[in-house]
ChimeraX commands (.cxc) that place a marker at each C-alpha (Angstrom):
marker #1 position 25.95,-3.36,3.77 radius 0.5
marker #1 position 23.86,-0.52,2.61 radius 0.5
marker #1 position 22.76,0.29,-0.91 radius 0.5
marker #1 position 20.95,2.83,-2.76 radius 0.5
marker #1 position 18.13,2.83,-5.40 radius 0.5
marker #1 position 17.54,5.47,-7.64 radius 0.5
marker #1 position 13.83,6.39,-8.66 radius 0.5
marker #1 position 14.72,5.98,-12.33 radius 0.5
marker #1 position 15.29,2.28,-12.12 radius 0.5
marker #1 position 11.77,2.06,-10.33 radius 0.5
marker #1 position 8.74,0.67,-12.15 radius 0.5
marker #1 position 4.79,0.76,-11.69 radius 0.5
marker #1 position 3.20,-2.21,-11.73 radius 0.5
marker #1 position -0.80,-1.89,-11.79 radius 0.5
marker #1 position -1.93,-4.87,-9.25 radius 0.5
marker #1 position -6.16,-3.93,-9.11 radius 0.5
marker #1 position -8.27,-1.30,-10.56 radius 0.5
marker #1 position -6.52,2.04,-10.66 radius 0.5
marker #1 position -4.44,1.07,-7.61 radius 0.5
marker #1 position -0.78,1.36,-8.43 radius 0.5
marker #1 position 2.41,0.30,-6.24 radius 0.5
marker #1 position 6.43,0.99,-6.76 radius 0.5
marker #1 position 8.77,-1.00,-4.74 radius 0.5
marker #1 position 10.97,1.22,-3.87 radius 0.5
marker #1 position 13.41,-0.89,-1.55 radius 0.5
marker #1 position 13.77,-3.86,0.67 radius 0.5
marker #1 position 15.97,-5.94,2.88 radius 0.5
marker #1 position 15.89,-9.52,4.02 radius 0.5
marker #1 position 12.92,-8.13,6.91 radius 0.5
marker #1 position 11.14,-6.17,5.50 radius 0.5
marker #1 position 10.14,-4.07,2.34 radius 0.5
marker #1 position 8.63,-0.96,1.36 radius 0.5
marker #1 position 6.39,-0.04,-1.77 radius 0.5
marker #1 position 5.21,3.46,-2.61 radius 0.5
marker #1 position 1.28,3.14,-3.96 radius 0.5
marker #1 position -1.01,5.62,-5.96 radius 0.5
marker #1 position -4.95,5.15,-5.76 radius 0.5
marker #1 position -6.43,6.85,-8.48 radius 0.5
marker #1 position -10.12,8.77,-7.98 radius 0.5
marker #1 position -12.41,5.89,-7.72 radius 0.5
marker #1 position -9.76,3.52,-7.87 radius 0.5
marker #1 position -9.78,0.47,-5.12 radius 0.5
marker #1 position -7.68,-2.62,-3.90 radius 0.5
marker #1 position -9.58,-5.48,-2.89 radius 0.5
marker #1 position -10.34,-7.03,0.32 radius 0.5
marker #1 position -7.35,-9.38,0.80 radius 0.5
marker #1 position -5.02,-10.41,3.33 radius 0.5
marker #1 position -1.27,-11.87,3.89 radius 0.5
marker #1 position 0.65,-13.38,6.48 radius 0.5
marker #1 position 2.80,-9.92,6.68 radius 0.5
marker #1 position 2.85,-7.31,9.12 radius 0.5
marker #1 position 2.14,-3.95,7.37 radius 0.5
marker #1 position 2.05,0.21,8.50 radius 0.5
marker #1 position 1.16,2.48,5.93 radius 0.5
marker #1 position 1.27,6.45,5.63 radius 0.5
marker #1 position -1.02,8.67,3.56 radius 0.5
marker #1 position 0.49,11.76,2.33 radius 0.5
marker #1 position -1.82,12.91,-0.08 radius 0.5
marker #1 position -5.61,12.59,-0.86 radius 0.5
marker #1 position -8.21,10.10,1.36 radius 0.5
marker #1 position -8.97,6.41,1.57 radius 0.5
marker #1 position -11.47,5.27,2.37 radius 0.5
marker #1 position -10.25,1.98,4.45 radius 0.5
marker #1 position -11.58,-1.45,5.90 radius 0.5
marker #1 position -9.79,-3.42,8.23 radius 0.5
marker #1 position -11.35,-5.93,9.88 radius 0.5
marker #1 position -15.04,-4.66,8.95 radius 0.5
marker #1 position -13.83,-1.03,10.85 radius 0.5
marker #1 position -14.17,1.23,8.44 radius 0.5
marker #1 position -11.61,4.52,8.49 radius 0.5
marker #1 position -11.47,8.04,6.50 radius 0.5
marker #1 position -7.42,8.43,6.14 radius 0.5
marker #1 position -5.61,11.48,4.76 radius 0.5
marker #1 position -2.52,13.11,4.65 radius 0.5
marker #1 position -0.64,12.62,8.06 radius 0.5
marker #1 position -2.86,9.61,8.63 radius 0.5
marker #1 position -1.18,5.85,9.44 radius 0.5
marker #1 position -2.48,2.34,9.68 radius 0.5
marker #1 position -1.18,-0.73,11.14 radius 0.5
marker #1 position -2.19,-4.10,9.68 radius 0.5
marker #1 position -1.39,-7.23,11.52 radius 0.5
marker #1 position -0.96,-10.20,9.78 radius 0.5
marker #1 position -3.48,-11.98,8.22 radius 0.5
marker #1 position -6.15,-9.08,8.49 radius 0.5
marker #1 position -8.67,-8.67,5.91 radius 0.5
marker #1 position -8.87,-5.14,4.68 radius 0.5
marker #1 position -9.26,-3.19,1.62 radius 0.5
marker #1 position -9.55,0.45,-0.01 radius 0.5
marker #1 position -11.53,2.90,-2.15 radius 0.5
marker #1 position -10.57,6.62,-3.06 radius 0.5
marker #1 position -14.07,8.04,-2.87 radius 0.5
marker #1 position -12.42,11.23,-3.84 radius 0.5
marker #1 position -11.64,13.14,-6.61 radius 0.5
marker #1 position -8.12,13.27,-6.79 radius 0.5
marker #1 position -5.10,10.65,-6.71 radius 0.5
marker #1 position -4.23,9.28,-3.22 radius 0.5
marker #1 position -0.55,8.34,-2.54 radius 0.5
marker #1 position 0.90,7.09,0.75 radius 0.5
marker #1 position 3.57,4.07,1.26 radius 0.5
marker #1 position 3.30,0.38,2.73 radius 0.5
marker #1 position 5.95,-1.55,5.20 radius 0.5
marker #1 position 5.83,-4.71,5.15 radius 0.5
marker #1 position 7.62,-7.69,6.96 radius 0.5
marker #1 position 8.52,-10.04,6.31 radius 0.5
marker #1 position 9.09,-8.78,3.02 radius 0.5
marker #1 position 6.82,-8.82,0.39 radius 0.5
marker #1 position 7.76,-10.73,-2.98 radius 0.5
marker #1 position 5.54,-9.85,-6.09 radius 0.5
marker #1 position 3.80,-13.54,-5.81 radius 0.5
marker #1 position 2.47,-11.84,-3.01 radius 0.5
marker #1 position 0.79,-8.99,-4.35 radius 0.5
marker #1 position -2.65,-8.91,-5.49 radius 0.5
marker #1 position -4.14,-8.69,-8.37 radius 0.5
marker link #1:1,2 radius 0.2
marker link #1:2,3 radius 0.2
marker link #1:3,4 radius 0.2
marker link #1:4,5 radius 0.2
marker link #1:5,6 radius 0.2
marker link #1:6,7 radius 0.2
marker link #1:7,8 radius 0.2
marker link #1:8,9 radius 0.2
marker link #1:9,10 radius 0.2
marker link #1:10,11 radius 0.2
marker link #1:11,12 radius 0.2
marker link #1:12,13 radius 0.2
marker link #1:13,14 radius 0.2
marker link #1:14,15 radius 0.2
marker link #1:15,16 radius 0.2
marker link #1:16,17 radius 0.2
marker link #1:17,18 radius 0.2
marker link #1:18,19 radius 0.2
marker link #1:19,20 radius 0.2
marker link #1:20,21 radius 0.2
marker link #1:21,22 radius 0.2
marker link #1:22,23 radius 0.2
marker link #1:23,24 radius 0.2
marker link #1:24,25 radius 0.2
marker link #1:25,26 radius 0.2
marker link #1:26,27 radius 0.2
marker link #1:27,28 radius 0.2
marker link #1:28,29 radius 0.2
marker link #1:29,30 radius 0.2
marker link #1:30,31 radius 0.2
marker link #1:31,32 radius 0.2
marker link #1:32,33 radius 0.2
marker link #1:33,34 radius 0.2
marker link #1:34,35 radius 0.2
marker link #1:35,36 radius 0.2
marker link #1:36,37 radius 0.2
marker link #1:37,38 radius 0.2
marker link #1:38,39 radius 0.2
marker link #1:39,40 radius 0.2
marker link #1:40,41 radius 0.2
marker link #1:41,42 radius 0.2
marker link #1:42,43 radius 0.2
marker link #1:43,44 radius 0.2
marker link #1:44,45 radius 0.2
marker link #1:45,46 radius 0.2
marker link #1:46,47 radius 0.2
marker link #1:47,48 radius 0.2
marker link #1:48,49 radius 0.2
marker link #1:49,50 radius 0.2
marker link #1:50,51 radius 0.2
marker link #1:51,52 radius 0.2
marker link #1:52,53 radius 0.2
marker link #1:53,54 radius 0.2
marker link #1:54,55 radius 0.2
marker link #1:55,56 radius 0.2
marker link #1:56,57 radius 0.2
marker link #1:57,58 radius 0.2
marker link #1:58,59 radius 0.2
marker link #1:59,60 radius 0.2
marker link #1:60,61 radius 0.2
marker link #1:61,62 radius 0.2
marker link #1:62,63 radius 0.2
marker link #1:63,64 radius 0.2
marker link #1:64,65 radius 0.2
marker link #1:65,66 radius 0.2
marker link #1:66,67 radius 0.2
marker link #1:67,68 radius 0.2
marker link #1:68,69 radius 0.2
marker link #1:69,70 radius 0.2
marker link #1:70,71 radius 0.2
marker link #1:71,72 radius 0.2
marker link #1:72,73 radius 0.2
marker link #1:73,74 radius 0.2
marker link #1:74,75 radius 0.2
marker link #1:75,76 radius 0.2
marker link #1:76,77 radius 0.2
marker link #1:77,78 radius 0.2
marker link #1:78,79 radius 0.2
marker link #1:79,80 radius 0.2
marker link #1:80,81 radius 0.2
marker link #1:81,82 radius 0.2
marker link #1:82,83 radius 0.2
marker link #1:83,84 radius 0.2
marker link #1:84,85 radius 0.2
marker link #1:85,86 radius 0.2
marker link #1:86,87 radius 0.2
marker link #1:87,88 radius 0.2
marker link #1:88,89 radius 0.2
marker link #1:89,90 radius 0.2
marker link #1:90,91 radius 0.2
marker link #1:91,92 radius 0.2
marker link #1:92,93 radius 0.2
marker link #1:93,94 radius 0.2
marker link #1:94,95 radius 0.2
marker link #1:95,96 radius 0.2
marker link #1:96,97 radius 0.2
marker link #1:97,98 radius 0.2
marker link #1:98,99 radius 0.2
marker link #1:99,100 radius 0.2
marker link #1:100,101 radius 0.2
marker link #1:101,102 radius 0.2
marker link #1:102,103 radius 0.2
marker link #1:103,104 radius 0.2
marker link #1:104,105 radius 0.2
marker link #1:105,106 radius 0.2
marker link #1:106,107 radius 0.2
marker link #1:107,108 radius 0.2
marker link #1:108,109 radius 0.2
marker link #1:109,110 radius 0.2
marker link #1:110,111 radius 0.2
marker link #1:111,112 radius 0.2
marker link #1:112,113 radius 0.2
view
């Protein structure tokens, strides 16, 4: 059965320096987060057994995924598979925002930090 969730009954949870993610929904097979990278802020090189596609829709990562290193912006989208080491910076001056998939879903034991 479907459901809804509002914005409002959303929280921000901090998980690495001035990187910031919402979950904003998820199902029993997947799950999706909304994230904001602040100028200069980073997540650290990590991975997880889940299979991940992100979109940027505003401001530039800098991104590695398995050592390649990739310039994304808004438009931009990147495919983990799982188990991938990768990691960002935003190298620029203001806030980046895009969202992660994820699947299975991701459970907050799972996030770094």
């Amino acid at each position: 059965m479907g459901n809804v969730v509002n914005d409002s009954d959303l929280s921000e949870q901090t998980i690495s320096d001035g990187f910031h993610v919402t979950r904003i929904g998820q199902n029993d097979l997947m799950s999706i987060q909304r994230w904001v990278c602040d100028p200069g802020g980073s997540f650290p090189e990590h991975s997880h057994p889940h299979q991940q596609i992100g979109y940027v829709y505003k401001g530039e990562m800098h991104v590695s995924i398995e050592g390649e290193q990739y310039v994304l912006g808004p438009g931009d989208t990147y495919l983990v598979d799982g188990n991938e080491v990768h990691a960002g910076t935003n190298e620029g001056d203001e806030p980046a925002e895009g969202v992660d998939i994820f699947s299975p879903p991701l459970k907050d034991s799972d996030w770094i930090g």
